[in-house]
PyMOL commands that place a pseudoatom at each C-alpha (Angstrom):
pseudoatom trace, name=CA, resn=UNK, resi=1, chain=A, elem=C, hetatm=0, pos=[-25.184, -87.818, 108.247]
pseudoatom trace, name=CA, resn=UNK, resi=2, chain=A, elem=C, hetatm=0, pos=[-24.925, -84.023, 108.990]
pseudoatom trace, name=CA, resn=UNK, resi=3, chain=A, elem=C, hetatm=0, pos=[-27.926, -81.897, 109.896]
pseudoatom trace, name=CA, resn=UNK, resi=4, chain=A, elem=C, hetatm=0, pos=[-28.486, -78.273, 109.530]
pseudoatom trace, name=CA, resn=UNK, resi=5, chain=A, elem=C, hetatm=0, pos=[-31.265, -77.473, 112.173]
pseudoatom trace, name=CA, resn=UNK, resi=6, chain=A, elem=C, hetatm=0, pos=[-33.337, -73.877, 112.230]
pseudoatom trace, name=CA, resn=UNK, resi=7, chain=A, elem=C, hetatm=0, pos=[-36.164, -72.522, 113.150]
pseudoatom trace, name=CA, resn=UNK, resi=8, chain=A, elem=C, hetatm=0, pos=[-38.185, -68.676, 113.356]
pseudoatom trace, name=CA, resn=UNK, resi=9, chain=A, elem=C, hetatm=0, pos=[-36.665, -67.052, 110.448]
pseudoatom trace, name=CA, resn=UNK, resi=10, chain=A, elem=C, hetatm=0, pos=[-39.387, -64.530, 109.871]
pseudoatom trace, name=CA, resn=UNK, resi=11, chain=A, elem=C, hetatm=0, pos=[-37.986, -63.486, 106.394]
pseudoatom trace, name=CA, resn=UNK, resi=12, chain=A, elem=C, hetatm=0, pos=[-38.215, -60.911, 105.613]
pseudoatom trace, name=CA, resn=UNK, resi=13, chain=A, elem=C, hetatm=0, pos=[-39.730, -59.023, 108.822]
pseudoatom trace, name=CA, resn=UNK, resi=14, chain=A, elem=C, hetatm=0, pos=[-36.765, -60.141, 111.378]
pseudoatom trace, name=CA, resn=UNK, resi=15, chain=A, elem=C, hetatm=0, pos=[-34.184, -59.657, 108.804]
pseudoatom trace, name=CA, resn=UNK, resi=16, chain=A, elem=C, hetatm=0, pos=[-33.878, -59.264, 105.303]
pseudoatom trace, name=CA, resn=UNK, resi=17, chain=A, elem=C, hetatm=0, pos=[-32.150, -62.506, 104.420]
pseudoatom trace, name=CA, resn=UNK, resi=18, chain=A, elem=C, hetatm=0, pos=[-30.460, -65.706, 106.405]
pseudoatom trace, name=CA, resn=UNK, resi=19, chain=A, elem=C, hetatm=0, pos=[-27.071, -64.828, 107.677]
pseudoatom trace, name=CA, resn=UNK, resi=20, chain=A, elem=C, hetatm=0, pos=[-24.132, -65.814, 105.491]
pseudoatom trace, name=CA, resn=UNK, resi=21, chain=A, elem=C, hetatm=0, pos=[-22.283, -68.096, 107.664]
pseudoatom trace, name=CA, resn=UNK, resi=22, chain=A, elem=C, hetatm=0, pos=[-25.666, -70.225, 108.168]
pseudoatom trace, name=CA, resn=UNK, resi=23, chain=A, elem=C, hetatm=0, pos=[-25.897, -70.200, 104.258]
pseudoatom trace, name=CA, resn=UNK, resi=24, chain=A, elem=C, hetatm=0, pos=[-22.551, -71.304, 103.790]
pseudoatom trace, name=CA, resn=UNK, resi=25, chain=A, elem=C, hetatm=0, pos=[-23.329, -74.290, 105.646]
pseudoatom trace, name=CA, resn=UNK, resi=26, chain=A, elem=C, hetatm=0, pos=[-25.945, -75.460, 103.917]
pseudoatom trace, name=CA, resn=UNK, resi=27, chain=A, elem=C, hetatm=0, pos=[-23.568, -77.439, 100.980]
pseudoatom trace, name=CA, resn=UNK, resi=28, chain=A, elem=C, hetatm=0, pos=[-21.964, -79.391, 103.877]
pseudoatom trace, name=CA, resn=UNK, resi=29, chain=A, elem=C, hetatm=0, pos=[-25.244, -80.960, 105.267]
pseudoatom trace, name=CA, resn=UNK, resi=30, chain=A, elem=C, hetatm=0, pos=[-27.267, -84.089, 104.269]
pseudoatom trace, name=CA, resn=UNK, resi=31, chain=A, elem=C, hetatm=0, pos=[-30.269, -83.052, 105.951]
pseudoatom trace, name=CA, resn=UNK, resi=32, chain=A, elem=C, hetatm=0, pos=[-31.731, -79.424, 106.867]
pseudoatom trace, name=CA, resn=UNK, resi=33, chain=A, elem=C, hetatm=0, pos=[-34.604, -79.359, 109.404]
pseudoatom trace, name=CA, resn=UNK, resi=34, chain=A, elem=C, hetatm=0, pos=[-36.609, -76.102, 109.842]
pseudoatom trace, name=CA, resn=UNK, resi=35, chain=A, elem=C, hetatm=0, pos=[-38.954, -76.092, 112.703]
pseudoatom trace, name=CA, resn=UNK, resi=36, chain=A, elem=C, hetatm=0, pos=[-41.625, -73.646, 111.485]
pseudoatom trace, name=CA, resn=UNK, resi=37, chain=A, elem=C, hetatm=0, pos=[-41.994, -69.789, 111.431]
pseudoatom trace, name=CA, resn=UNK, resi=38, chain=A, elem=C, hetatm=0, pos=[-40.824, -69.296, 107.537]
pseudoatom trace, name=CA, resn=UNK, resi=39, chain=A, elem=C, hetatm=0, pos=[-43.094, -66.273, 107.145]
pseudoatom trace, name=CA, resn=UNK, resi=40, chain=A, elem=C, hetatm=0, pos=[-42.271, -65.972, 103.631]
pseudoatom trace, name=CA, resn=UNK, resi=41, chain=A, elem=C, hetatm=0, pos=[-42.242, -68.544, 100.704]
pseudoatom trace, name=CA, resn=UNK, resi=42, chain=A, elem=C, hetatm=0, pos=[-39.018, -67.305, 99.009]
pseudoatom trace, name=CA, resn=UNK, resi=43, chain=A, elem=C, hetatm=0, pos=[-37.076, -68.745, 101.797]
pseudoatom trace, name=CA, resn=UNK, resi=44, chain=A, elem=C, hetatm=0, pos=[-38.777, -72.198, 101.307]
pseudoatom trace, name=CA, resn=UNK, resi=45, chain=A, elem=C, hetatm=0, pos=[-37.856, -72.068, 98.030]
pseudoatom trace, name=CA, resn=UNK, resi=46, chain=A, elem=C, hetatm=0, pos=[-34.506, -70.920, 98.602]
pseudoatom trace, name=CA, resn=UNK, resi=47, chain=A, elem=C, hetatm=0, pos=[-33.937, -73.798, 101.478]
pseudoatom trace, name=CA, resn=UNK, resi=48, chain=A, elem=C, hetatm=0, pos=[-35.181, -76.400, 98.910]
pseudoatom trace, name=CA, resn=UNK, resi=49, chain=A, elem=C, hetatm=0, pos=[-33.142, -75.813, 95.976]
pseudoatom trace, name=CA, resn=UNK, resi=50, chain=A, elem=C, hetatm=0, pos=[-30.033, -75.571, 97.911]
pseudoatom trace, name=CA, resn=UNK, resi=51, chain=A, elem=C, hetatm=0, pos=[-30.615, -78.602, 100.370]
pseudoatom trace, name=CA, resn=UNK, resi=52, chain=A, elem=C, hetatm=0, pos=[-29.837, -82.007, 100.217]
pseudoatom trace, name=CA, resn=UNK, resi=53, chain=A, elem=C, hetatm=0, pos=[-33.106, -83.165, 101.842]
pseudoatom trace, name=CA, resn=UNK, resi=54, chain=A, elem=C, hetatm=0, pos=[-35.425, -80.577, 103.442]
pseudoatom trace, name=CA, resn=UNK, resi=55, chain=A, elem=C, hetatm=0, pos=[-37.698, -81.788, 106.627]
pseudoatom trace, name=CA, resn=UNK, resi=56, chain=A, elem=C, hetatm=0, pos=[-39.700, -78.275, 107.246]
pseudoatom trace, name=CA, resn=UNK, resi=57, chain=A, elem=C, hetatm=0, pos=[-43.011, -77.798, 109.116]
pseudoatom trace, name=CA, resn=UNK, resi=58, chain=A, elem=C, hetatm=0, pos=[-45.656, -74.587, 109.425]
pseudoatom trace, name=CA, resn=UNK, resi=59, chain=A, elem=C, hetatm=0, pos=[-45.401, -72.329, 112.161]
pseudoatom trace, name=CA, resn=UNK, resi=60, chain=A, elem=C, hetatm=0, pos=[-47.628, -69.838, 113.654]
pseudoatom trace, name=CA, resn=UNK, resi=61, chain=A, elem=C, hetatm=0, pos=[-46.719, -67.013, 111.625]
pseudoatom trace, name=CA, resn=UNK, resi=62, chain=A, elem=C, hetatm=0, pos=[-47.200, -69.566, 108.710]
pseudoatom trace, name=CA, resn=UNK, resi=63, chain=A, elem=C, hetatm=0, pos=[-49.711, -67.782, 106.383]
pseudoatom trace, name=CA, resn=UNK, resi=64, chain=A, elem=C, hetatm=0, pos=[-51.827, -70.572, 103.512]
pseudoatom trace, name=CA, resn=UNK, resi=65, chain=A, elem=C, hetatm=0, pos=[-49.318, -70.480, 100.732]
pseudoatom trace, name=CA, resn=UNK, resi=66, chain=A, elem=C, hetatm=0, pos=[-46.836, -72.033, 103.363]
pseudoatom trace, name=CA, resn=UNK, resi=67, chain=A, elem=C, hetatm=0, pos=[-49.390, -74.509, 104.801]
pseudoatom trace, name=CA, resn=UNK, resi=68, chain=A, elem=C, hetatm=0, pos=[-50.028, -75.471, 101.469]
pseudoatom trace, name=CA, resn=UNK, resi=69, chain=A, elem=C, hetatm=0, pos=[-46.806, -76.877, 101.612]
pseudoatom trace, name=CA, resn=UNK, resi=70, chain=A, elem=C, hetatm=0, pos=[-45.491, -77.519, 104.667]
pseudoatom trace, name=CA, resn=UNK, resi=71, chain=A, elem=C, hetatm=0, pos=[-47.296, -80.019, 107.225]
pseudoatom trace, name=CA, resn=UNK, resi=72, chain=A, elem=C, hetatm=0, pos=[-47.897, -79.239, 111.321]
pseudoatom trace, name=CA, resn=UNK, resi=73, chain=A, elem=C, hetatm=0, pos=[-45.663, -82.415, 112.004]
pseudoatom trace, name=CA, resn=UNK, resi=74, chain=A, elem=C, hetatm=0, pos=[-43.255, -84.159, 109.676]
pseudoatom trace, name=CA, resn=UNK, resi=75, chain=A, elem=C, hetatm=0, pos=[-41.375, -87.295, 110.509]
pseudoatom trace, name=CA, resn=UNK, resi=76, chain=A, elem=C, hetatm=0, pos=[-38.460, -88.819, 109.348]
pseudoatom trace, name=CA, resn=UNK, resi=77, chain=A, elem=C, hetatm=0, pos=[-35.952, -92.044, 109.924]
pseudoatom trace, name=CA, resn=UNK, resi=78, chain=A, elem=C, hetatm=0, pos=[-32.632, -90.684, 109.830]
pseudoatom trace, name=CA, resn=UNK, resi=79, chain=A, elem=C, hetatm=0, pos=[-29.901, -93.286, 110.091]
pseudoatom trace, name=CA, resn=UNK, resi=80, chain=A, elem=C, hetatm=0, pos=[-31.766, -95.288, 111.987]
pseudoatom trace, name=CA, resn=UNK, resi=81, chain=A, elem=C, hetatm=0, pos=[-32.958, -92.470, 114.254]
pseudoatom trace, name=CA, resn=UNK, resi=82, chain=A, elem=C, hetatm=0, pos=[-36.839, -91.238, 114.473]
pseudoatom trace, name=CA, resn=UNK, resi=83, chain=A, elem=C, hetatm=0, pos=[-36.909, -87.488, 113.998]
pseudoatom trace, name=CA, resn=UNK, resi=84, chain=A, elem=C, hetatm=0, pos=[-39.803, -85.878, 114.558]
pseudoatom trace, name=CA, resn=UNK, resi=85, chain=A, elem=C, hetatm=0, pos=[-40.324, -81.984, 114.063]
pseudoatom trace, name=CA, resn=UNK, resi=86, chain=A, elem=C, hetatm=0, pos=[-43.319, -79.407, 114.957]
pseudoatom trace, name=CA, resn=UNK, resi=87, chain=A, elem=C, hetatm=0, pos=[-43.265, -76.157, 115.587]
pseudoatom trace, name=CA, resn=UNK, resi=88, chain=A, elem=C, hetatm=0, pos=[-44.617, -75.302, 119.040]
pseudoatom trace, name=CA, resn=UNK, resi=89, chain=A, elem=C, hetatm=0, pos=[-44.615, -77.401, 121.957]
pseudoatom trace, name=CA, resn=UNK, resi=90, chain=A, elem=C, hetatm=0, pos=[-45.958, -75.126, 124.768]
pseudoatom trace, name=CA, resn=UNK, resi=91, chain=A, elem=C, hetatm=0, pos=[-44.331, -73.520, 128.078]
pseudoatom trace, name=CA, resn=UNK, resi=92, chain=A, elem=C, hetatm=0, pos=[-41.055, -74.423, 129.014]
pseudoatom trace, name=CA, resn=UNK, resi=93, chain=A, elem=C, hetatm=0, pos=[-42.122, -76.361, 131.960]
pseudoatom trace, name=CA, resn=UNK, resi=94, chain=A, elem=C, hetatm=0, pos=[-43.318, -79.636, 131.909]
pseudoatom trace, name=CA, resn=UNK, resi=95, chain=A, elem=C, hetatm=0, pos=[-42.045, -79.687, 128.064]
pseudoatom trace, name=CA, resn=UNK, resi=96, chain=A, elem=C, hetatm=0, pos=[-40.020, -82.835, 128.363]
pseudoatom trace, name=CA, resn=UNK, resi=97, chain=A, elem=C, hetatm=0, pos=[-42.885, -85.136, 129.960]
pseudoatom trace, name=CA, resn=UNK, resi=98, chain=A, elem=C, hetatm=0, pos=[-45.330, -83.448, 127.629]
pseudoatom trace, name=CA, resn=UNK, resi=99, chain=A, elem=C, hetatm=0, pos=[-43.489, -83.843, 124.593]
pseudoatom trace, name=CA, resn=UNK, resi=100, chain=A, elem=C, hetatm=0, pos=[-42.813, -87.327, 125.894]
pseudoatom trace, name=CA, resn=UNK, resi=101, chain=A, elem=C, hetatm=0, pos=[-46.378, -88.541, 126.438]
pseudoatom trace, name=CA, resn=UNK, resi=102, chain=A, elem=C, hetatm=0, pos=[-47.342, -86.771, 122.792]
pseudoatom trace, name=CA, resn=UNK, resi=103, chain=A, elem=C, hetatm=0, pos=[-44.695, -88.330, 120.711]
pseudoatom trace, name=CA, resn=UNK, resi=104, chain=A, elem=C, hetatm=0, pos=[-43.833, -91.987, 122.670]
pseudoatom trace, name=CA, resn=UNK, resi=105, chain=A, elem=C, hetatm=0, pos=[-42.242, -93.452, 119.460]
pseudoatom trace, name=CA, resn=UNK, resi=106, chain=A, elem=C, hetatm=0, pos=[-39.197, -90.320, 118.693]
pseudoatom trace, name=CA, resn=UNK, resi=107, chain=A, elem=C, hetatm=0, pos=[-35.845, -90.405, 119.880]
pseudoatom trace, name=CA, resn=UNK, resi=108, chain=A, elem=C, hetatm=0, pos=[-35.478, -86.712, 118.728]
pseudoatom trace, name=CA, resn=UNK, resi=109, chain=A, elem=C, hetatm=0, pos=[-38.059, -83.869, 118.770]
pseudoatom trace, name=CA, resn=UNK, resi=110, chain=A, elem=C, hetatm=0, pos=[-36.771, -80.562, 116.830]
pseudoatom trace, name=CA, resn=UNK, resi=111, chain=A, elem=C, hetatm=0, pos=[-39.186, -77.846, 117.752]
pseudoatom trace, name=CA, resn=UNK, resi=112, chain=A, elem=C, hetatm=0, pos=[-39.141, -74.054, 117.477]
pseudoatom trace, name=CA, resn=UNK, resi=113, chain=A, elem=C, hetatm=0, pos=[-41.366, -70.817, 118.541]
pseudoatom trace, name=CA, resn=UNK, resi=114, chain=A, elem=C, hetatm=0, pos=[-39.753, -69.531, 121.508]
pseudoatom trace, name=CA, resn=UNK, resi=115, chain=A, elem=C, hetatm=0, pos=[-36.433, -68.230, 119.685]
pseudoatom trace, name=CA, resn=UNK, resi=116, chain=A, elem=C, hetatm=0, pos=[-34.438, -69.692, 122.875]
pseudoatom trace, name=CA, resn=UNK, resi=117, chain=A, elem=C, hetatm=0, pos=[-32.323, -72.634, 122.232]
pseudoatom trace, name=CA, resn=UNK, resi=118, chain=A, elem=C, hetatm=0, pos=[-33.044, -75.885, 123.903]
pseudoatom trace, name=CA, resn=UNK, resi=119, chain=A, elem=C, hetatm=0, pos=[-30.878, -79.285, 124.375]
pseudoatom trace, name=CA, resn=UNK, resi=120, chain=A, elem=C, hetatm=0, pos=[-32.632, -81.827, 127.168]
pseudoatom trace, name=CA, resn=UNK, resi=121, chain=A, elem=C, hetatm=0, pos=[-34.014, -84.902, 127.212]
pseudoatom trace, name=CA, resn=UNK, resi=122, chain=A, elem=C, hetatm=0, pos=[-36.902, -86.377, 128.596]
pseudoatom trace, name=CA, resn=UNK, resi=123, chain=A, elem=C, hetatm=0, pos=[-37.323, -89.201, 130.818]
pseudoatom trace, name=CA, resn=UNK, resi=124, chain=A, elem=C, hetatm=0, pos=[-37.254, -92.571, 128.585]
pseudoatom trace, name=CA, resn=UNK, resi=125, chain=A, elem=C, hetatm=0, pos=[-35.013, -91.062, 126.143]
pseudoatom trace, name=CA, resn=UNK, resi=126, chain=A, elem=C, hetatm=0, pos=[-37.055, -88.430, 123.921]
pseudoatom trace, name=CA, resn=UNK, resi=127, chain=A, elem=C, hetatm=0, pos=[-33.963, -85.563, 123.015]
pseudoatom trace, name=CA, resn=UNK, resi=128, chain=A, elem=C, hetatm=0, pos=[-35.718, -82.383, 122.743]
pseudoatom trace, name=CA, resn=UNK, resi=129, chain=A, elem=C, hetatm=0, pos=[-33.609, -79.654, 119.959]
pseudoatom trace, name=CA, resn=UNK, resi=130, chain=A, elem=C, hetatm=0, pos=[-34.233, -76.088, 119.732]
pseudoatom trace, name=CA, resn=UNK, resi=131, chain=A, elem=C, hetatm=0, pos=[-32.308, -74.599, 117.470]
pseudoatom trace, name=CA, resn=UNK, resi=132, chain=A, elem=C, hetatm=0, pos=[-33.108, -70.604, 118.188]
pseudoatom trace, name=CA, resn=UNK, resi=133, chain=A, elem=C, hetatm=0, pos=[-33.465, -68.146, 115.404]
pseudoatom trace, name=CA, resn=UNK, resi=134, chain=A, elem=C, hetatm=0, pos=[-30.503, -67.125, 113.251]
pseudoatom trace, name=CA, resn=UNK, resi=135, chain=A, elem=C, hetatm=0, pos=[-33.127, -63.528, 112.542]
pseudoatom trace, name=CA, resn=UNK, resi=136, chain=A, elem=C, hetatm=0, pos=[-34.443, -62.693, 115.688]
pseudoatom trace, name=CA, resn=UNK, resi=137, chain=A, elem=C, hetatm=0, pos=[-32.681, -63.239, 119.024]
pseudoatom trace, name=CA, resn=UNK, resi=138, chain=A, elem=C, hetatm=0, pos=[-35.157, -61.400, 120.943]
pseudoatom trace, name=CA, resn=UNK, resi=139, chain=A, elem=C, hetatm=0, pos=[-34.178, -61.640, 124.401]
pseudoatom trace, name=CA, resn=UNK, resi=140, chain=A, elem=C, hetatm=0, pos=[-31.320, -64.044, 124.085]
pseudoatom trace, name=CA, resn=UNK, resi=141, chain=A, elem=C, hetatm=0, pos=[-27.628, -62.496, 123.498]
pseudoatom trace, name=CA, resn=UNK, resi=142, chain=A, elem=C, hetatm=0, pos=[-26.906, -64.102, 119.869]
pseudoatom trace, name=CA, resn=UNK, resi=143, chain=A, elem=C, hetatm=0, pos=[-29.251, -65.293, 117.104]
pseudoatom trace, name=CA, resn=UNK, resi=144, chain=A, elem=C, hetatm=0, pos=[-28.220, -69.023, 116.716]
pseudoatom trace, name=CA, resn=UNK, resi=145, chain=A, elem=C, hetatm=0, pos=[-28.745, -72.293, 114.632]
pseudoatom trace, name=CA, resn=UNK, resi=146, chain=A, elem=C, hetatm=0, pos=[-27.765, -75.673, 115.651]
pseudoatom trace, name=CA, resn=UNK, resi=147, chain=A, elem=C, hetatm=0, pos=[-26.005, -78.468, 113.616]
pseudoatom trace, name=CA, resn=UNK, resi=148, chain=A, elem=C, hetatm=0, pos=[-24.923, -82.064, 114.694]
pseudoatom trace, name=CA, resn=UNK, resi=149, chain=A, elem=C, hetatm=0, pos=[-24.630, -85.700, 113.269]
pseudoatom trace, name=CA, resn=UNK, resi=150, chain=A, elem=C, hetatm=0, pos=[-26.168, -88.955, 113.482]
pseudoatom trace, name=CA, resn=UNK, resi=151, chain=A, elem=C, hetatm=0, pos=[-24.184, -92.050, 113.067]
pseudoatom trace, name=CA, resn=UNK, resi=152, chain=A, elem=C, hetatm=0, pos=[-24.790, -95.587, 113.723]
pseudoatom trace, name=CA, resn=UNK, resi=153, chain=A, elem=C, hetatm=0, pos=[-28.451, -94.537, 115.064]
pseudoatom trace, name=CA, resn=UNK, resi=154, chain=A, elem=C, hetatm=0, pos=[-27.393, -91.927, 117.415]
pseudoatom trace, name=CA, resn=UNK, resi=155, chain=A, elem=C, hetatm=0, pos=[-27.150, -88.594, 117.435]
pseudoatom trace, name=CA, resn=UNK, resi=156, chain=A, elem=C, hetatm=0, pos=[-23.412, -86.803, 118.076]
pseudoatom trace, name=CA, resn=UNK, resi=157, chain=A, elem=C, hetatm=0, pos=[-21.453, -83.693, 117.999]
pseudoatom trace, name=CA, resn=UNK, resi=158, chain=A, elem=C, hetatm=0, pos=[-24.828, -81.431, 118.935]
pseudoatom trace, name=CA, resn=UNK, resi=159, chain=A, elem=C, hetatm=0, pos=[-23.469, -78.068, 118.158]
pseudoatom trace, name=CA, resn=UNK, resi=160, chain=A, elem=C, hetatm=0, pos=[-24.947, -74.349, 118.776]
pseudoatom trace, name=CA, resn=UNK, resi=161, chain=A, elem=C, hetatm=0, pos=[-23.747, -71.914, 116.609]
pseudoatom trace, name=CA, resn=UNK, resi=162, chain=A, elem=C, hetatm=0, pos=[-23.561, -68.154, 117.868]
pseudoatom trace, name=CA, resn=UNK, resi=163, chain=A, elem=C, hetatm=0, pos=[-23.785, -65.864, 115.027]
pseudoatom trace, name=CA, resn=UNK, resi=164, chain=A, elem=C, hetatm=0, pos=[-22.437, -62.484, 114.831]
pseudoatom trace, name=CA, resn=UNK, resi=165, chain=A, elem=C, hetatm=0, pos=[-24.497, -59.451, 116.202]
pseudoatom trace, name=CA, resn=UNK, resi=166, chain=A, elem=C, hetatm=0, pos=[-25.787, -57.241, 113.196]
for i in range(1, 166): cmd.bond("trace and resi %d" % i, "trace and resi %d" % (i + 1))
show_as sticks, trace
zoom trace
């Protein structure tokens, strides 16, 4: 199973539209997580009729239409695999024993907010994913997106994906 994994897009105030190369891997993956910071609706909509299966939460910047639609925390079994995804998770430090404590029953925990990418996991197991922004890299050098695959209930072949400067 291949996931697609993004997060603070902030259509259309970061950028006008999701870069090209992130778009043109959206046929090749079974599952597309966004962690939250949408700002618009047309992007939803976009993400939905060109996904497989979308697993999307609210963010911050999430005005009602998106709440409406979107919950604070979704969850989903993913080849045997308990995803969980939310949007914020707090400061950097102590993130993988809070995170751990919160959610006892994840292996994975996709989360966005700070637009800096983030691979570690927590004591006991819990595999914390930030995928970055592919809009806004605000002080990081690229805007980025992560993809990987589970198999066999575990997750492989984590990937972050630089995209070009605009």
């Amino acid at each position: 199973m291949r996931l697609l994994l993004i997060s603070d897009t902030h259509l259309p105030k970061r950028a006008k539209k999701l870069p090209e190369q992130l778009l043109a891997g959206l046929p090749h993956a079974d599952v597309v997580i966004h962690a939250g910071d949408w700002v618009d609706t047309a992007t939803l909509d976009l993400l939905e009729s060109r996904s497989r299966r979308l697993i999307g939460v609210y963010g911050n910047n999430d005005g009602p239409e998106l709440r409406a639609r979107l919950p604070e925390v979704a969850y989903a079994d993913l080849d045997g695999l308990r995803f969980g995804v939310i949007h914020e998770t707090g400061p950097a430090q102590g993130r993988e024993a809070r995170c751990a404590a919160r959610f006892p029953d994840l292996d994975v925990l996709v989360f966005g907010h700070s637009h800096i990418p983030w691979d570690t996991t927590a004591p006991g197991g819990l595999r914390l994913l930030n995928p970055g922004s592919p809009t806004d890299r605000r002080s990081r050098p690229h805007c980025t997106y992560l993809t990987a695959v589970v198999a066999d209930g575990a997750l492989t072949d984590v990937t972050l994906h630089r995209l070009p400067q605009r």
